[in-house]
C-alpha positions in Angstrom: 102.9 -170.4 -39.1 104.6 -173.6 -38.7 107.2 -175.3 -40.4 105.6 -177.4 -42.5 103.4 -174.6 -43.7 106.6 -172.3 -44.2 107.7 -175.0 -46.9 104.6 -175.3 -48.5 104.5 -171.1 -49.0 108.1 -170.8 -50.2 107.2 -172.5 -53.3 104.7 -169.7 -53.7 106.1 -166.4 -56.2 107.1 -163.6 -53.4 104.0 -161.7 -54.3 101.5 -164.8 -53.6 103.4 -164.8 -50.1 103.0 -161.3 -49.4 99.5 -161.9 -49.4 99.4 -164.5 -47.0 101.9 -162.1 -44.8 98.8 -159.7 -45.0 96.1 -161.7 -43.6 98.5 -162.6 -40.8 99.1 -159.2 -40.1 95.5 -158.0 -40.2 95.4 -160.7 -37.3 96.3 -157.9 -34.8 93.2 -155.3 -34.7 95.2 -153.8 -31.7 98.1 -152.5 -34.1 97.9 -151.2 -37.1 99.6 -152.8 -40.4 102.5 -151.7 -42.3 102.6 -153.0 -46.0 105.9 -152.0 -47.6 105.6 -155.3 -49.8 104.6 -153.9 -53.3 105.9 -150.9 -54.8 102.8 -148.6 -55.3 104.3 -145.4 -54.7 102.1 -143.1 -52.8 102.4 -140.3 -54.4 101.1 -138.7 -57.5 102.3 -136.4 -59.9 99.3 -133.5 -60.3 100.9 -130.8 -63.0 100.0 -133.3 -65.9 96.9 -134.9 -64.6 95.3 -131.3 -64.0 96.5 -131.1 -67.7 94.7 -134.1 -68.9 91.6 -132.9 -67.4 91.5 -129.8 -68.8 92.5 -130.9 -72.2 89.8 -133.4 -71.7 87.0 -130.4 -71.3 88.3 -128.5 -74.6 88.2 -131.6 -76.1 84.5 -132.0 -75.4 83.9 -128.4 -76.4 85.3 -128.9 -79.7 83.0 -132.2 -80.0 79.6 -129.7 -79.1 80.5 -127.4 -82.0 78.8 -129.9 -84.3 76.5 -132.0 -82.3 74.8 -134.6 -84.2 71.8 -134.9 -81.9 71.1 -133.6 -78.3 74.0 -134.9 -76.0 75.6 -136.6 -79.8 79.0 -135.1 -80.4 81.1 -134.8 -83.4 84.7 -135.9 -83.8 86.6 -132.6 -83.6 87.7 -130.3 -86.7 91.2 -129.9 -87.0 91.3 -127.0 -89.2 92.5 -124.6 -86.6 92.5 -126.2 -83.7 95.5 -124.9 -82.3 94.0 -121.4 -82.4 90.8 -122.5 -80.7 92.9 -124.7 -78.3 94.8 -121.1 -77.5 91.8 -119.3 -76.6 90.6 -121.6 -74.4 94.2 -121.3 -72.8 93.8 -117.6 -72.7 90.3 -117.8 -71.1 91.0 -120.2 -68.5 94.4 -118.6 -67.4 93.5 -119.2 -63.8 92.7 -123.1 -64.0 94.2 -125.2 -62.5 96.6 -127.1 -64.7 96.3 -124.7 -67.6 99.5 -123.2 -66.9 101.2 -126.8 -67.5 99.3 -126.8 -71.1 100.5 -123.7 -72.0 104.2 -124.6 -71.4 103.7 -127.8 -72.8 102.3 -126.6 -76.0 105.1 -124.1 -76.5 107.6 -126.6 -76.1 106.3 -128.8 -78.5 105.8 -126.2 -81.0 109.6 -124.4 -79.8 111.4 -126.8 -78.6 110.0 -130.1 -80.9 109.7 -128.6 -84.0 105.7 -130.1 -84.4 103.1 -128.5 -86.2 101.1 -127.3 -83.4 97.7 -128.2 -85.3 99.0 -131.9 -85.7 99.8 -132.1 -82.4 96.3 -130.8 -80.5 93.9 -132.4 -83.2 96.0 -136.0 -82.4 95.5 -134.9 -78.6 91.7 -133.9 -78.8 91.3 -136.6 -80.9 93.1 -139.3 -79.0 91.5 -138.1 -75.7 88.0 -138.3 -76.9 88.9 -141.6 -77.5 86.5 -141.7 -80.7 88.7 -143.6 -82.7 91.1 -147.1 -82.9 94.7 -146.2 -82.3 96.2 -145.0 -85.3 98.9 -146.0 -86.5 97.3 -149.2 -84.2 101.5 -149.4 -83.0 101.5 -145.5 -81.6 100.5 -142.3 -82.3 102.5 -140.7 -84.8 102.9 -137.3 -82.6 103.0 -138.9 -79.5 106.1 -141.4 -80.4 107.7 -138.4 -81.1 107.4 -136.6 -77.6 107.7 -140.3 -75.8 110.6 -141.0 -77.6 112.1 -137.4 -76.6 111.6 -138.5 -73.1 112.9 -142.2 -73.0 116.3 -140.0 -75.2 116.8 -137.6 -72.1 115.8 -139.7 -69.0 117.2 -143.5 -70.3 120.0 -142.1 -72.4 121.2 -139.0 -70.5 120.4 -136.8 -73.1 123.1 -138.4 -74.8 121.4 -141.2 -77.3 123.0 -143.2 -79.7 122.8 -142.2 -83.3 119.5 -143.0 -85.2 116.0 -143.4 -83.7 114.1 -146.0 -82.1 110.4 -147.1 -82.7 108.3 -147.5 -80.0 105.1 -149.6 -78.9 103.2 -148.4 -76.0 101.6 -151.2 -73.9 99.4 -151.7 -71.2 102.5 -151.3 -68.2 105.4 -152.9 -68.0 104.2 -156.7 -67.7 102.3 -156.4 -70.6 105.3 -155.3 -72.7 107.0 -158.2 -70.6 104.2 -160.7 -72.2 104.7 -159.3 -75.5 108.4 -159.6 -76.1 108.3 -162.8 -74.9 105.7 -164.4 -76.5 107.3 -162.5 -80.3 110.8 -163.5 -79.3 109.6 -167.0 -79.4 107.3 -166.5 -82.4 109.7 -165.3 -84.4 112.2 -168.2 -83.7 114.6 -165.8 -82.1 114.5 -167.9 -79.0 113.4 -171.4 -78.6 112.4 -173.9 -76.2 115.2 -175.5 -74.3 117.9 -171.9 -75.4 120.2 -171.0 -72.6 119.2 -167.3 -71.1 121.3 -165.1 -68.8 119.2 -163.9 -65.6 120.3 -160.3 -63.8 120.4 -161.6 -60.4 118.6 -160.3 -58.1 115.7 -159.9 -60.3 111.8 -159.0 -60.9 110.3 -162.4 -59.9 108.7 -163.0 -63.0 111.8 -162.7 -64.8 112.9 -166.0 -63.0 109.4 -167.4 -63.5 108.1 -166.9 -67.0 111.0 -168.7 -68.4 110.3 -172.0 -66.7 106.9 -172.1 -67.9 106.2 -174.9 -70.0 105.7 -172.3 -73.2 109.1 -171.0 -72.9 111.5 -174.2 -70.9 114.9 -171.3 -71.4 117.6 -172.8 -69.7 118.6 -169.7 -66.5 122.6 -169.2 -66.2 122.9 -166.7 -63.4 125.0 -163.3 -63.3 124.6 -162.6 -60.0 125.5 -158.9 -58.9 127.8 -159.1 -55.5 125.9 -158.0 -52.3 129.8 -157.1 -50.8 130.1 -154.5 -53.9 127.0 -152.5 -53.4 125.2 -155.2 -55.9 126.8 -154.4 -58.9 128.1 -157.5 -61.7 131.7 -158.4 -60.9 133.8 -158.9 -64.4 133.8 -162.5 -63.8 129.9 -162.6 -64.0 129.8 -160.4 -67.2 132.4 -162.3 -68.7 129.9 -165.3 -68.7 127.9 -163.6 -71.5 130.8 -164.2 -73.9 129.4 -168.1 -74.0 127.7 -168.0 -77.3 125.4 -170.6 -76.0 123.9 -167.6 -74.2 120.9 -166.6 -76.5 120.1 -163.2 -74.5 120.7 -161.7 -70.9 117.2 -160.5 -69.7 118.0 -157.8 -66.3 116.2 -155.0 -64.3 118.2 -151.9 -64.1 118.2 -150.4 -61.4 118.0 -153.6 -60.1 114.5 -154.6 -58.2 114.7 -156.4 -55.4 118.6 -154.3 -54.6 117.6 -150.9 -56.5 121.1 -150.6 -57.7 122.0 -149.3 -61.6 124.9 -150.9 -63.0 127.8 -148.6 -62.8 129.7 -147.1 -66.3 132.5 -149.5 -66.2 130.2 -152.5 -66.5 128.1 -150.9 -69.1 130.9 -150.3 -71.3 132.5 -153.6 -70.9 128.7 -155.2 -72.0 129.1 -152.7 -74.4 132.3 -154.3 -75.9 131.1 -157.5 -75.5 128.3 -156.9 -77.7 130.9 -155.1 -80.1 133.6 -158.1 -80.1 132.3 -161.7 -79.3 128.5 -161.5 -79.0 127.4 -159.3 -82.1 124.0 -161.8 -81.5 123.4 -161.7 -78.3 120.3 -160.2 -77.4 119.7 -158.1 -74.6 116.8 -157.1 -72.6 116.6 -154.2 -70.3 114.0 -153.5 -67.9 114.7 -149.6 -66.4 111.4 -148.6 -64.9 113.5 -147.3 -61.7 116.2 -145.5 -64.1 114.6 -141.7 -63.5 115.5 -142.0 -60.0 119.2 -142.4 -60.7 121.5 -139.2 -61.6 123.1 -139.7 -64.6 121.1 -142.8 -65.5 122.3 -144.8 -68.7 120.5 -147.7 -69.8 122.0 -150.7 -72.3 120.1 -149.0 -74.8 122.2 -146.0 -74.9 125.3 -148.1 -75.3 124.1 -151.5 -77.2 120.9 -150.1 -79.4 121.5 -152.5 -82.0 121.0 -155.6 -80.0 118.5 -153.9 -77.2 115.2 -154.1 -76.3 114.0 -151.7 -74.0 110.5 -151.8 -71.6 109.7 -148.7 -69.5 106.8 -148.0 -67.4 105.3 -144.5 -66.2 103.7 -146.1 -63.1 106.9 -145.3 -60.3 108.2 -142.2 -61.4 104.5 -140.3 -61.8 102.8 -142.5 -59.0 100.3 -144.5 -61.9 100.6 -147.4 -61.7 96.5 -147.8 -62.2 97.2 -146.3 -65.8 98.9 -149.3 -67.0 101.8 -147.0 -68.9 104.7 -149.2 -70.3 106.5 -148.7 -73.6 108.8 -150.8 -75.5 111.4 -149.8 -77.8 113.8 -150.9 -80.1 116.4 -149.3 -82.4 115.5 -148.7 -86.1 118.9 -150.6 -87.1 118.1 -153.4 -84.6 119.5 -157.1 -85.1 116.5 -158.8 -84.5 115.0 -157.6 -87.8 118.3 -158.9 -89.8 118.0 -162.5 -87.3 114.6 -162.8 -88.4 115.5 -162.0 -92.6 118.0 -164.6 -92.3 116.0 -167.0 -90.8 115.4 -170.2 -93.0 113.2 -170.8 -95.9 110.7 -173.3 -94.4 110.5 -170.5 -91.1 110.2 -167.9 -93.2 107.4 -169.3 -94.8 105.4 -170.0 -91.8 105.9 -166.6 -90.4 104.5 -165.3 -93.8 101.5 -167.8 -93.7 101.0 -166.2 -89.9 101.0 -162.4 -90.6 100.3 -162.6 -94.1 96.5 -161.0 -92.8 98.2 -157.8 -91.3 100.6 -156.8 -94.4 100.9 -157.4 -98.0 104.9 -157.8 -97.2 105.1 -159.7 -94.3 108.5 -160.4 -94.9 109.5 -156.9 -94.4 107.7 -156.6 -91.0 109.6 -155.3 -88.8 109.7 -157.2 -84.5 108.0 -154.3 -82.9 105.0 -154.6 -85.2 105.0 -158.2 -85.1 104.6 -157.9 -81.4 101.6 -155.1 -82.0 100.3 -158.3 -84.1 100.8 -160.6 -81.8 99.4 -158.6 -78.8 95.9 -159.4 -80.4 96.6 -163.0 -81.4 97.4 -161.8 -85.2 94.0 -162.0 -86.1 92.5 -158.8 -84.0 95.7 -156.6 -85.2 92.9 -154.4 -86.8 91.9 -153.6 -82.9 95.6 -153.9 -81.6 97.0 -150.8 -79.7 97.1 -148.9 -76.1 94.2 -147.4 -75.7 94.3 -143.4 -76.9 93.4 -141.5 -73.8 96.3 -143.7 -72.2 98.8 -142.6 -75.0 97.5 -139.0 -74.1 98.5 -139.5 -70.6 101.6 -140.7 -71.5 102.3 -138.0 -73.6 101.8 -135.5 -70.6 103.8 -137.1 -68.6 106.7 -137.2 -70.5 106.2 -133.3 -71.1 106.2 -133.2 -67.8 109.9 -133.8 -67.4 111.0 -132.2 -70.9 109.6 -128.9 -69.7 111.1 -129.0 -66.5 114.5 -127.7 -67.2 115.8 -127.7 -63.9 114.7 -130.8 -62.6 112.3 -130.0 -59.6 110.6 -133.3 -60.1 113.0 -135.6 -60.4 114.8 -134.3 -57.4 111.5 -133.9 -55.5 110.8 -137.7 -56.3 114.2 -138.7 -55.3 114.4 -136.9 -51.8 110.9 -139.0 -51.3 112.8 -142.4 -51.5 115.9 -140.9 -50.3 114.6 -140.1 -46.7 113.0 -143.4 -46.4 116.0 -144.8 -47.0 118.1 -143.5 -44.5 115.0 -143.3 -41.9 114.8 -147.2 -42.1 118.7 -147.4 -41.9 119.2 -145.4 -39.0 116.3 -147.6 -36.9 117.5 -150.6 -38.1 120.8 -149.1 -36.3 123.2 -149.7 -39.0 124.4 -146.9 -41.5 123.1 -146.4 -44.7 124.8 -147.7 -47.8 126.4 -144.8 -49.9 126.3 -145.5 -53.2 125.9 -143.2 -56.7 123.9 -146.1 -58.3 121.1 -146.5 -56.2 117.9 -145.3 -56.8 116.4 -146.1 -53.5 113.1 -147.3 -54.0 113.5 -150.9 -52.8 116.3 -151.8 -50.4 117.5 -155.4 -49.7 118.8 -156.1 -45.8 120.3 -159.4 -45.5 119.2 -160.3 -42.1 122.1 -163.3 -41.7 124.7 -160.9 -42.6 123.0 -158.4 -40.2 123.0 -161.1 -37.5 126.4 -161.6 -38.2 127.5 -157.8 -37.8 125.4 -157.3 -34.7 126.3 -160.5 -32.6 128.3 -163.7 -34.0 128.8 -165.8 -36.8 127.6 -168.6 -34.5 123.9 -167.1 -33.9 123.6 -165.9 -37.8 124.4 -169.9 -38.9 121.8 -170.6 -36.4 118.9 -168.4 -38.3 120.0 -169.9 -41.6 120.3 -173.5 -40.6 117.6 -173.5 -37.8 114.9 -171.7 -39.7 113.2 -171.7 -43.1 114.4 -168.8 -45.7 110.9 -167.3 -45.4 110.6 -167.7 -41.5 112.0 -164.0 -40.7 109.0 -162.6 -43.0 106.5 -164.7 -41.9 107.8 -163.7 -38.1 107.5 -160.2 -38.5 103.9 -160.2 -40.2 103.1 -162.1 -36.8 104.5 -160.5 -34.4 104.7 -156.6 -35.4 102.1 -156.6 -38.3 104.7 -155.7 -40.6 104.6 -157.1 -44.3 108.0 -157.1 -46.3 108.8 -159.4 -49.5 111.2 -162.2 -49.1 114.4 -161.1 -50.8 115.2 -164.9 -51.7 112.1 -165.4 -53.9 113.9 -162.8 -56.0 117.4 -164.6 -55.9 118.3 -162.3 -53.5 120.3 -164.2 -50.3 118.0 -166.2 -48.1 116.0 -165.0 -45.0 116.8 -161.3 -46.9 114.6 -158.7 -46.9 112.7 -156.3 -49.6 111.7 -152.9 -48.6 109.4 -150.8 -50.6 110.5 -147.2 -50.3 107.9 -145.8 -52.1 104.6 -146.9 -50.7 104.1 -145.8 -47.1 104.0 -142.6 -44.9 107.9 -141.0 -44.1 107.7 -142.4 -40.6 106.3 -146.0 -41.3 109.7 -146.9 -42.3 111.1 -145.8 -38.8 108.8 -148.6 -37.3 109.6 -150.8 -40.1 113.5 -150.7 -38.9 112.6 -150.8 -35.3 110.5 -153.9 -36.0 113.4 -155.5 -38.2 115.8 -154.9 -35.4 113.5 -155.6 -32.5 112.4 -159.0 -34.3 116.2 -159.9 -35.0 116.7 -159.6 -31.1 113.8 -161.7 -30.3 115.8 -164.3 -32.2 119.2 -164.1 -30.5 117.2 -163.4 -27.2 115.6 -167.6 -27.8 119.3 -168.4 -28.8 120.8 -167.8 -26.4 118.3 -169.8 -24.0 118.3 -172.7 -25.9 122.1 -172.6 -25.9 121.6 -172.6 -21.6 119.7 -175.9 -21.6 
């Protein structure tokens, strides 16, 4: 790729790039191509899908026990259910994930405290998918076990007081689309509103606000590459600006996979406390369950957080589309939007005045369910029911698993990556608490710098487009990596998924990253000769 055509792509979002990277890698039939660009892990967790499936065929038996017509089944009968469900336990001992139901079931009856008819006639029901979602928000059992979850993995088993409601969405982007498009609805934020940016960041994070429906003015608090990416004081301390309407972040961080240390938390924390009792806060923490220890801003500012979490990393499904938003019964967005004024309040009345008789008490979260489906299809609004069961099973999945096999099985994936890539790269491996290792950002400047001079590592920034290092390696070793600058990360950086290729692909991915960088210094130091 030339030059010009390097400029022309750099205006491109890092994901539109990648796929350009592709086709130039697929260029070379005589080597094979390595894609650690998205972050599709390649695993998949089996103990709860083997669940759904089996649940799945009770299911359909209890739909046959009253067939309306040959190959017509009934909605199941939930009188007795659970008995019914217990026998089929009992006579498919063997099965393959029947096992995982049984302990699952006991711990929601044990453990949760639910009515164990409530719970399989809302999982039958739900997986049959016979019916709209109802409550059209969530499940009323299944908010219960999801929130459970989100309480032990996002808040260390160690949640704030009270309870949050949730809204399951299609993934995290949907939930993404939703809180944007309600926070603007609602005349919580407007055209033209100064936001704070978590930098590095999610791409779309940086993109969605300069669309013409949103036009939020981005103030940067930029984590600091030489303090294992975490936010310096100084960069926190710019959230104490009222003019700062909310302070939108990934945590762990994506493209730098870092979670913001305790002492940062808890100085957000008092900020929130002292000077910005308004500001609101949105946390992204898809990565968080592959942190120790992990506490997310909802944990320590609930009042004034909005939280989006997504299945799809952590259980390898992403093609399930399984995100979930939540926010704090005693929230201040509901009190923001009561205190609105009169002519506002009127018009947001007029708009969901269909959906409620009391549109004035509607709480945010079910505004968004409303506006999810445009208001007007509310009465179809909701994730779609065998989804919600999915989700359900998943989270059982880690509530049952008292020792935490998974987790620690999920993490050593991304771990060995890690330090495989490092070690043929031929630099060591960062070693830090916070980081969850699923992406890892290489500055290949600073690496340039390390390896050979501060002289050849101004050349490769000043000689070369940001995206020319990328483009390079797609070329010449059919290797496709995100730029790291399309994410605010530094320029001619480097993302690395950890999640989404075989354990020894990433020890050709560092040998190509530090045979490429010697390629570079190798036509330096030539054109230095003439």
């Amino acid at each position: 790729m030339k030059v010009p055509e390097e400029r022309r792509y750099e205006k491109l979002s890092p994901f539109e790039l990648k796929n350009k990277l592709i086709q130039m890698a697929k260029t070379h039939h005589e080597r094979m191509m390595l894609n650690a660009g998205r972050g599709n892990p390649n695993w998949v967790a089996i103990a709860p899908r083997q669940g759904f499936f089996q649940l799945g065929l009770f299911a359909m038996l209890e739909s046959e026990r009253k067939p309306h017509r040959p190959g017509f089944g009934s909605p199941a009968e939930n009188k007795d259910i659970a008995k019914r469900f217990e026998a089929f336990l009992k006579k498919n001992a063997g099965a393959a994930g029947v096992r995982f139901l049984k302990d699952a079931f006991l711990h929601v009856r044990k453990e949760l405290k639910i009515n164990a008819d409530d719970f399989i006639a809302e999982m039958v029901d739900a997986i049959l998918g016979d019916h709209y979602p109802t409550p059209d928000r969530m499940l009323t059992v299944s908010e219960k076990i999801v929130h459970q979850y989100l309480m032990q993995e996002m808040c260390e088993n160690r949640p704030p007081p009270g309870k949050f409601d949730l809204f399951p969405t299609e993934g995290g982007t949907a939930a993404m689309h939703y809180i944007f498009t309600s926070l603007m609805e609602n005349k919580l934020l407007h055209k033209g509103d100064r936001i704070a940016l978590g930098t590095p960041i999610f791409t779309p994070y940086i993109e969605i606000p300069r669309l013409n429906d949103f036009r939020f003015v981005e103030l940067e608090v930029q984590q600091d590459e030489n303090s294992d990416w975490q936010y310096p004081d100084s960069e926190i301390e710019k959230l104490a600006d009222p003019r700062v309407k909310a302070f939108f972040l990934v945590n762990p961080s994506n493209p730098t996979s870092v979670s913001i240390q305790r002492k940062s938390l808890d100085k957000i924390a008092r900020l929130v406390r002292t000077k910005r009792k308004d500001i609101i806060l949105l946390t992204d923490d898809v990565y968080g369950t592959f942190v120790n220890g992990f506490r997310s801003l909802a944990a320590v500012a609930p009042r004034n957080t909005i939280l989006v979490y997504s299945y799809s990393k952590y259980f390898g499904a992403t093609g399930w589309r399984l995100g979930v938003i939540a926010i704090h019964k005693n929230n201040i967005f509901d009190k923001m939007i009561a205190s609105l004024p009169g002519k506002v309040k009127n018009e947001l009345r007029e708009r969901y005045s269909t959906t409620t008789l009391y549109p004035d008490k509607m709480k945010l979260i079910d505004r968004m369910v409303a506006d999810s489906r445009s208001v007007a299809l509310h009465h179809t609004a909701g994730l779609s029911t065998p989804q919600q069961v999915l989700m359900v099973l998943f989270s059982l999945h880690s509530l049952i698993n008292k020792k935490g096999t998974y987790k620690k099985l999920a993490q050593d994936i991304v771990t060995k990556r890690f330090k495989t890539l490092y070690a043929a790269v031929g630099i060591p491996h960062p070693e830090n608490q916070y980081d969850a290792h699923y992406y890892t950002t290489i500055d290949i400047p600073t690496l340039a710098k390390a390896r050979y001079s501060r002289e050849f590592s101004k050349y490769l920034v000043t000689r070369h487009e940001p995206i020319d290092f990328v483009v390079k390696l797609a070329e010449r070793k059919s290797i496709v990596l995100m730029d790291g600058g399309g994410f605010d990360a530094p320029n001619m950086s480097v993302r690395v998924s950890l999640a989404n290729l075989d354990d020894k692909a990433y020890e050709t991915i560092g040998k190509g990253i530090s045979e490429l960088l010697d390629e570079y210094h190798t036509h330096w130091l030539a054109a230095k000769k003439k």
